[in-house]
N, C-alpha and C positions, 0 to 999 in steps of 0.2 A: 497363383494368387498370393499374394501381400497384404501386410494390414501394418496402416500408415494413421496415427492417429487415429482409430477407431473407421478409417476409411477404407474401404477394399480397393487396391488396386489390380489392374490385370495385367499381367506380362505381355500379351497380344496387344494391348492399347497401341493407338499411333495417333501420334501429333502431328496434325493440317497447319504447314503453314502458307498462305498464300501469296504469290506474287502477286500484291497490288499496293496500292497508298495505305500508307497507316494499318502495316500486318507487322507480326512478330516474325519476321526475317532473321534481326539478330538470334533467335535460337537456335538455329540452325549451328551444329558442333558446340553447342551448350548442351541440350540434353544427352548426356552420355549413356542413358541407362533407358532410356524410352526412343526408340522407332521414329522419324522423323518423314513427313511425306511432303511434298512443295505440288503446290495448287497451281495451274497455269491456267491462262486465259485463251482458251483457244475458239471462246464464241465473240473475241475481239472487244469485249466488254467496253476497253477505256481505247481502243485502237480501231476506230473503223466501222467497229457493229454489225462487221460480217457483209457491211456493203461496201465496203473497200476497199483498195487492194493492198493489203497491211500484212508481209509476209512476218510470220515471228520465230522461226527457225533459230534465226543468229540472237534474239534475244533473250531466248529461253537457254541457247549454250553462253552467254553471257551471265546465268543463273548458276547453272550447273559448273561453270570453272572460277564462280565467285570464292575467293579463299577467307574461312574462318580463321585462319591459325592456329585452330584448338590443339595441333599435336603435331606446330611446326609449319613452314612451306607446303605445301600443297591438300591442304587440310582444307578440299572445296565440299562444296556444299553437294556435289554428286556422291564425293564419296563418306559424306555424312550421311546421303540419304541411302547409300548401295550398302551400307554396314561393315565396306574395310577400314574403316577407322576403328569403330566403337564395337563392331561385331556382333550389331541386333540381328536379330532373327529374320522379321519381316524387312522388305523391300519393297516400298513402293512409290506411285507418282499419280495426282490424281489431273483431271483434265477438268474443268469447265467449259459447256460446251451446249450448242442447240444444234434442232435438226428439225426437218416438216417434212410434208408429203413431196418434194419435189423432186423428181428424176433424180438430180444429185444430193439428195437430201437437203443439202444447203444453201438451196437461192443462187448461190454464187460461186462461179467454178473453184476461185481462187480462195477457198473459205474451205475448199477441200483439204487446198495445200498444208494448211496448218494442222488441220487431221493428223494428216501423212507423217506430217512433221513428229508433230507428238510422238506416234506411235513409234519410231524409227529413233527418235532422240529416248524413249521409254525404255527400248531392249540397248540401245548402245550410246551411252552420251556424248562419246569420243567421236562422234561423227561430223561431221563439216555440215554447214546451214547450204553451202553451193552445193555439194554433191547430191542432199535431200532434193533440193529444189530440180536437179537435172534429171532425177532419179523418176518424182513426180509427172515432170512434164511429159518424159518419153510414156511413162504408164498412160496419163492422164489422155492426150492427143495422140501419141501413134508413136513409135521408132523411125528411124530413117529408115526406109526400104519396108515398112511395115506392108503385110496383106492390103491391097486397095479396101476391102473389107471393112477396114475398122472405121471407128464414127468418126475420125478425122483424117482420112487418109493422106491430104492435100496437105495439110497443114502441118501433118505429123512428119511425113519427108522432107520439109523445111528450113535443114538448117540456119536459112536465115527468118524465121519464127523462133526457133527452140533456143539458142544463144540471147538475141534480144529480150524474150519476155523472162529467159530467167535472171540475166541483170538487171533487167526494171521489178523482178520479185526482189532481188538481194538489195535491193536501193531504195525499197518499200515503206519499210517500219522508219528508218532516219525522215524519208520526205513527210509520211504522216505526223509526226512530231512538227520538224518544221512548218508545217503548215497549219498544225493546231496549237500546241502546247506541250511539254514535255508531259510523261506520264505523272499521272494524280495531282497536278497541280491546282485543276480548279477545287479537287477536295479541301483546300484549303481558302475558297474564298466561297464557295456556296452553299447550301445544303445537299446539293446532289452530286452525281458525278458522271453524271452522262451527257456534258456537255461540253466535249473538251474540242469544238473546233471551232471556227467563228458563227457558224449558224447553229445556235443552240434549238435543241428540241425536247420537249417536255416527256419524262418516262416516268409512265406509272405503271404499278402493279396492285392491281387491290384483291387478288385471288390467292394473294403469300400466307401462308401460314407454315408453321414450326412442327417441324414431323420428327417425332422421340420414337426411336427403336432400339431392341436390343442391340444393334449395330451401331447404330450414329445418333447424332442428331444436323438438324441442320435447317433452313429455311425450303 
């Protein structure tokens, strides 16, 4: 513990910054002395809405190989948040995310992918967005030569399913844009920001409140 102006600080403290429109990004290899963690969007918030098929694998390592130059060439935003630059303590990565009652928790098979994604981009950022996404499918539908057994056995010996649907994942996140709007744009021309493709639909929440804990705070 520290006392900074009369204020306690804690050495475990960690700094959320999120990937989305109008977040403090640039801190990222700014704070050299405080824990820094990067917020992703893997409930497709501004990408989709989870009813999409919005793979964000390649955009989140577009995150993680973004360079601060806080201490030179290769001074990315991974290893601001992994601590071999600045040598914090904690490491971490948080995830934004839904889930329901459904067989796949997620409505949508492909809403899985970015799960996956996460968690696999979370233990090793050096990983390729293609090898995730082949990694998934074979798990997700079946291996070539898989047990007849499993829930997709047809489709999971398929190499021509397995190749096609993961270029049309890796081709996902650019077509989404294209066909809505780059990310966070309309934050800048409406009050909301959940309507970022040509058929806008109205989002409310009126059950939000602001929950204080010894841990966090947060909505």
């Amino acid at each position: 513990m520290k006392r900074f102006n009369n204020i306690v600080l804690c050495a475990s403290m960690l700094f959320m910054l999120a990937h989305i429109p109008l977040h403090l990004q640039p801190l990222f290899g700014a704070m050299k002395k405080t824990s820094v963690m990067p917020e992703l969007q893997i409930t497709q918030e501004y990408l989709g809405h989870s009813v999409q098929l919005v793979y964000l694998a390649a955009m989140w390592k577009e995150v993680f190989k973004s360079d601060t130059y806080q201490e030179g060439d290769g001074s990315t935003d991974a290893r601001t948040t992994d601590g071999s630059i600045f040598n914090q303590k904690y490491s971490v990565i948080a995830g934004v995310s839904n889930i329901g009652l459904e067989a796949n928790w997620c409505g949508l098979h492909f809403a899985q992918a970015n799960w996956y994604a996460f968690g696999r981009q979370a233990w090793s950022n050096s990983i390729g967005s293609d090898q995730i996404a082949g990694e998934w499918l074979k798990l997700t539908f079946g291996p070539v030569g898989e047990d007849p057994g499993t829930a997709f056995p047809a489709i999971g010996r398929n190499l021509n399913f397995l190749e096609p649907v993961k270029q049309m994942m890796l081709k996902s996140r650019e077509a989404a844009v294209n066909y809505s709007m780059p990310l966070g744009f309309t934050t800048f021309s409406r009050a909301q920001s959940y309507a970022l493709w040509p058929w806008p639909m109205v989002w409310t929440r009126r059950n939000v409140s602001i929950v204080v804990s010894s841990f966090a705070m947060g909505l």
